[in-house]
Legacy VTK file of the C-alpha trace (Angstrom):
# vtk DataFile Version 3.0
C-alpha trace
ASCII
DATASET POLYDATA
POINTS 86 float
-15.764 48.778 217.642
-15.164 46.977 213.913
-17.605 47.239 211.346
-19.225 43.913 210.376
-19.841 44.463 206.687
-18.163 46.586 203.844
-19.395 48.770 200.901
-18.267 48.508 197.404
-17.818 52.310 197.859
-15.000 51.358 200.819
-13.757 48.650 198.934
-12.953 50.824 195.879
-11.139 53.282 198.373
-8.817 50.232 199.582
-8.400 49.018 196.492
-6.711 52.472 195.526
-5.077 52.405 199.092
-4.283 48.646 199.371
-3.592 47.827 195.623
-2.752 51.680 193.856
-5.426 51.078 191.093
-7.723 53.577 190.449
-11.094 52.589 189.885
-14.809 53.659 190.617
-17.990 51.902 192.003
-19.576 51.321 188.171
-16.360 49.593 186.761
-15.574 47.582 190.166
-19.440 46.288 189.971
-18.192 44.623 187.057
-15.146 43.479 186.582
-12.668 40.973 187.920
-9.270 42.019 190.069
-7.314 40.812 187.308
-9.453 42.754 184.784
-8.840 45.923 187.094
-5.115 45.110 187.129
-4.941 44.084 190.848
-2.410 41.167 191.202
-2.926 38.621 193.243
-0.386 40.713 196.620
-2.873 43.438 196.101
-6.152 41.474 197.065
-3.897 40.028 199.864
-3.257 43.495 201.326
-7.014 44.386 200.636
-8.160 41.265 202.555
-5.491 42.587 205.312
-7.124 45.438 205.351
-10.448 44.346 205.370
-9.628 41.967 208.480
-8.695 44.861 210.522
-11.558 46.893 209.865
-14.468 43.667 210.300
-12.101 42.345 213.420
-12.453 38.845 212.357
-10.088 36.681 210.219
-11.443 35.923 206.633
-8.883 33.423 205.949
-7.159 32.027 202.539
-11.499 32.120 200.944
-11.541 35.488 200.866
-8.238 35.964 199.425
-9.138 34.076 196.385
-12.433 36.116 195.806
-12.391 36.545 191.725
-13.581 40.259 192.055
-14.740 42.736 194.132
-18.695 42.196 194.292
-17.449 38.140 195.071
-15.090 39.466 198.184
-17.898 41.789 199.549
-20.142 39.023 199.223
-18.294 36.772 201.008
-17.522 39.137 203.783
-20.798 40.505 204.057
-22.302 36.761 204.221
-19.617 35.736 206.915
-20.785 38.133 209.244
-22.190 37.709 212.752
-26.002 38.361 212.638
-26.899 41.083 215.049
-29.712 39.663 217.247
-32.476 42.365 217.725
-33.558 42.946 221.448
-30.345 42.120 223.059
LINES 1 87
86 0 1 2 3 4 5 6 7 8 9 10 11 12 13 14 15 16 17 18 19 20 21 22 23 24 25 26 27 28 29 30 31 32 33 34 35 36 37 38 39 40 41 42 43 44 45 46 47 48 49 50 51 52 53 54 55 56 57 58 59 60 61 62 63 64 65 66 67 68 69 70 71 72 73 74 75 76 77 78 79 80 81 82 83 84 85
């Protein structure tokens, strides 16, 4: 089954993966892809990435996020609500 939301911690590690730039929960808080030196193919593969882990299709939104706390925003925001009882 696909998560529905992601972590900053889990989008750091696919930024590494996705992107190859280094970079820790603090600095990604805070900065902007460009301003961590991911071009604009790397957030492509990270959305990629991030599709096949949610399940869903984020579509051309999500790959113009301007950093990493704006991408797990929208993703988080875009996801189904679980409905309690059902």
């Amino acid at each position: 089954m696909a998560q529905e939301h992601i972590t900053l911690e889990e989008l750091v590690e696919l930024i590494s993966a996705s992107a190859g730039v280094r970079t820790d929960t603090g600095t990604a808080a805070t900065q902007s892809f460009e301003e961590l030196g991911v071009d604009s193919l790397g957030v492509l593969g990270i959305v990629a990435e991030i599709e096949r882990r949610v399940g869903r299709k984020l579509g051309s939104e999500a790959e113009l996020s301007p950093s990493p706390t704006a991408l797990i925003a929208f993703v988080n925001e875009d996801a189904p609500t679980l409905v309690e009882g059902v």
